[in-house]
C-alpha positions as CSV (number, residue, x, y, z in Angstrom):
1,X,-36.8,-80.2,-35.2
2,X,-39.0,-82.8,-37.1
3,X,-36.6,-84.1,-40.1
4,X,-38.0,-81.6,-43.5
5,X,-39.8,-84.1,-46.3
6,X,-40.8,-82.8,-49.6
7,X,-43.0,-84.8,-51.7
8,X,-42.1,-83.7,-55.4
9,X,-44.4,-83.5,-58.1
10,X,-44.8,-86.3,-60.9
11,X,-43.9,-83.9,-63.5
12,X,-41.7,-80.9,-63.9
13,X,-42.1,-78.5,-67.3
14,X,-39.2,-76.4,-66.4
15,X,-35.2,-77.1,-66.4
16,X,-32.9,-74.9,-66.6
17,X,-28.6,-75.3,-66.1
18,X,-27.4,-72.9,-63.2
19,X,-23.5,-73.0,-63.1
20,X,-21.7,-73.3,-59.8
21,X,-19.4,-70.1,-59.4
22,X,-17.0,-69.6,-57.0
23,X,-18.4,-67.3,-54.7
24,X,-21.3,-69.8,-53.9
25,X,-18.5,-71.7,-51.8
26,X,-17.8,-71.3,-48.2
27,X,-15.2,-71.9,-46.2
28,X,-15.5,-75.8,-46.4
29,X,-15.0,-75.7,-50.3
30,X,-18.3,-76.6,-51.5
31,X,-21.8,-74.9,-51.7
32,X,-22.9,-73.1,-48.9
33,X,-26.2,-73.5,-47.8
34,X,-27.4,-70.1,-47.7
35,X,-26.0,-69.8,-51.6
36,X,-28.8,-72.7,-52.1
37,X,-31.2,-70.3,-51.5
38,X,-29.9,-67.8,-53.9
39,X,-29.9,-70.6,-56.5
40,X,-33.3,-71.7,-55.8
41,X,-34.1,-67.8,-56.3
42,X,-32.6,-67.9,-60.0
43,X,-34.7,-71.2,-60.5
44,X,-37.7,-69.7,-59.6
45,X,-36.8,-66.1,-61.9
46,X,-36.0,-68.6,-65.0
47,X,-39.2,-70.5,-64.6
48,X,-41.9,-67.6,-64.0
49,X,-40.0,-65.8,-67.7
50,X,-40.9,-69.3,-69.3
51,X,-44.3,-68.4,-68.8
52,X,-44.2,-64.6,-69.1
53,X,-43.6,-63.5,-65.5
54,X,-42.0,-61.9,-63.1
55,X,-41.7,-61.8,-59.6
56,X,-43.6,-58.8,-60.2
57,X,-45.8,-59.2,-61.8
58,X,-48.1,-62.5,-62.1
59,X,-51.2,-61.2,-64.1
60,X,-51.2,-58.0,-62.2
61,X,-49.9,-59.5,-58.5
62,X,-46.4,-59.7,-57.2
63,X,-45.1,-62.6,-54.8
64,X,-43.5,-63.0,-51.9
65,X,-41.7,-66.0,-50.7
66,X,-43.5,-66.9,-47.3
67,X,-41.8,-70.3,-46.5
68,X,-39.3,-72.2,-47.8
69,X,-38.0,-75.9,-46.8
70,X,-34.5,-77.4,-48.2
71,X,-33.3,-81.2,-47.9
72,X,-29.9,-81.5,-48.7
73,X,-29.0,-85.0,-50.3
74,X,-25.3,-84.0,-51.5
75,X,-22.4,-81.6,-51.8
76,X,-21.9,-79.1,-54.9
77,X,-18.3,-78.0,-56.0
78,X,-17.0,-75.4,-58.1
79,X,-17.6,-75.6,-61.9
80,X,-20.6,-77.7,-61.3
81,X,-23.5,-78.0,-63.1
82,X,-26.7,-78.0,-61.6
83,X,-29.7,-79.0,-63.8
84,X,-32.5,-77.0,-62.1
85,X,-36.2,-78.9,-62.6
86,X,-39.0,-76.4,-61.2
87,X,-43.0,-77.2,-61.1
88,X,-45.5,-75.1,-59.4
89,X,-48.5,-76.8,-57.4
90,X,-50.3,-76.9,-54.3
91,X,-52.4,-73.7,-55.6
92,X,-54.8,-71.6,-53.3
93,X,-56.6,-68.9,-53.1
94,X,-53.6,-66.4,-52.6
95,X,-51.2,-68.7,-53.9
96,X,-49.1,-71.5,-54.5
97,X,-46.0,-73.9,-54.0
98,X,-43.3,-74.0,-55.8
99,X,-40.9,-77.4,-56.4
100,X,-37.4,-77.4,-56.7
101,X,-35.4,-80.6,-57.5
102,X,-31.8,-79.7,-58.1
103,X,-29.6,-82.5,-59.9
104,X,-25.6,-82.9,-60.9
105,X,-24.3,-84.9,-63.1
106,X,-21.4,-87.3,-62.1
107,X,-20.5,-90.4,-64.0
108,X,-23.0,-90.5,-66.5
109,X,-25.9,-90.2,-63.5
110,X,-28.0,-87.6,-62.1
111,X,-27.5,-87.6,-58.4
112,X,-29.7,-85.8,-56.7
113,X,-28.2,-82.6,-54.5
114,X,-31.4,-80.8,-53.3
115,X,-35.0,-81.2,-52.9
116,X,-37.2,-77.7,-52.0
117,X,-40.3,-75.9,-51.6
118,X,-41.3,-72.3,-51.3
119,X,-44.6,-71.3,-50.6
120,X,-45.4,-68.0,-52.9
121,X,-47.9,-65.6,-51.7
122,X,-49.8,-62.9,-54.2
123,X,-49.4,-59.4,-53.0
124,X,-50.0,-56.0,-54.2
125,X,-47.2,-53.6,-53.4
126,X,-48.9,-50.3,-54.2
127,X,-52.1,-51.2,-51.7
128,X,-49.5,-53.3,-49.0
129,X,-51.6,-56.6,-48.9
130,X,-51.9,-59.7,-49.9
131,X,-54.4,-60.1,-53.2
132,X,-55.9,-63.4,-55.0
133,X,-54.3,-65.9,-57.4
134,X,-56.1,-65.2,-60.9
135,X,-57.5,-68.2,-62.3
136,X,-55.0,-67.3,-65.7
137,X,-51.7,-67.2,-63.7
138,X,-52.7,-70.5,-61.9
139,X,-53.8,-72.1,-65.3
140,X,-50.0,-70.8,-66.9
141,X,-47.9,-71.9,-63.8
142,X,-49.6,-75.2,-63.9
143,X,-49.2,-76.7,-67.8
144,X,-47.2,-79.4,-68.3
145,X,-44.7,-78.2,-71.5
C-alpha cells in the first residue's frame, strides 16, 4: 500500500479538547487505532454543532462518511489531552472533505499525534440516495471563525 499523505488546510475555525478515557486503550496501553476513528467521529459531531448541524441534518441532507485516511505521527496515553482542530474543504457537488489534525500537549509543545481526512457525502435517508451540497451549508462549513 502507497504510504497515506494528507495535505492539511492553512486554516482551521474549529478546536475542540477531547479527553483520552480509558477504554480508548488496547492491549498495548495506549490509543488504539480503531478508538482514533471514534475520536475523529466526536471531532466531526462538535464541529458541524458550531455551525448548527448535525450529522443529520446539513440544510435538509444528512452525511455519510464515504472515505477516511489516518497518518499516525505518535502515541496517545490515558488522561491525555487531545486538542482536536477540524476544517472542512475540498467541496463538490454532493459533498465535501473534512480535516482532522489532532495535537497533545507535552512539555510546553504541541506534538502532533494524527493527521486525517474523511470524505462526507450528502444523502437523503427517507428517498435512500445521495442528494446535493446546498450552496448555504457549503458557505457555513467553509468560514473561517
Amino acid at each position: 500500500m502507497a504510504r497515506v499523505k494528507i495535505d492539511l488546510p492553512d486554516a482551521f475555525p474549529f478546536i475542540t479538547q477531547i479527553p483520552i478515557r480509558i477504554t480508548d486503550l488496547n492491549y498495548g496501553g495506549h490509543v488504539g487505532n480503531d478508538n482514533i476513528l471514534s475520536i475523529m467521529h466526536e471531532a466531526r459531531v462538535q464541529f458541524l454543532k458550531s455551525v448548527g448541524y448535525t450529522e443529520m441534518n446539513v440544510e435538509g441532507a444528512g452525511l455519510i462518511m464515504s472515505a477516511v485516511a489516518i497518518e499516525f505521527k505518535n502515541e496517545l496515553f490515558y488522561e491525555d489531552v487531545i486538542h482536536a482542530s477540524v476544517a472542512a474543504g475540498e467541496f463538490t457537488r454532493i459533498g465535501f472533505d473534512i480535516f482532522y489534525k489532532l495535537e497533545r500537549q507535552m512539555n510546553g509543545k504541541n506534538i502532533s499525534v494524527v493527521v486525517a481526512k474523511t470524505a462526507m457525502v450528502c444523502y437523503n435517508y427517507d428517498l435512500k440516495k445521495i442528494v446535493s451540497l446546498s450552496e448555504k451549508a457549503k458557505n457555513k462549513l467553509s468560514e473561517n471563525k
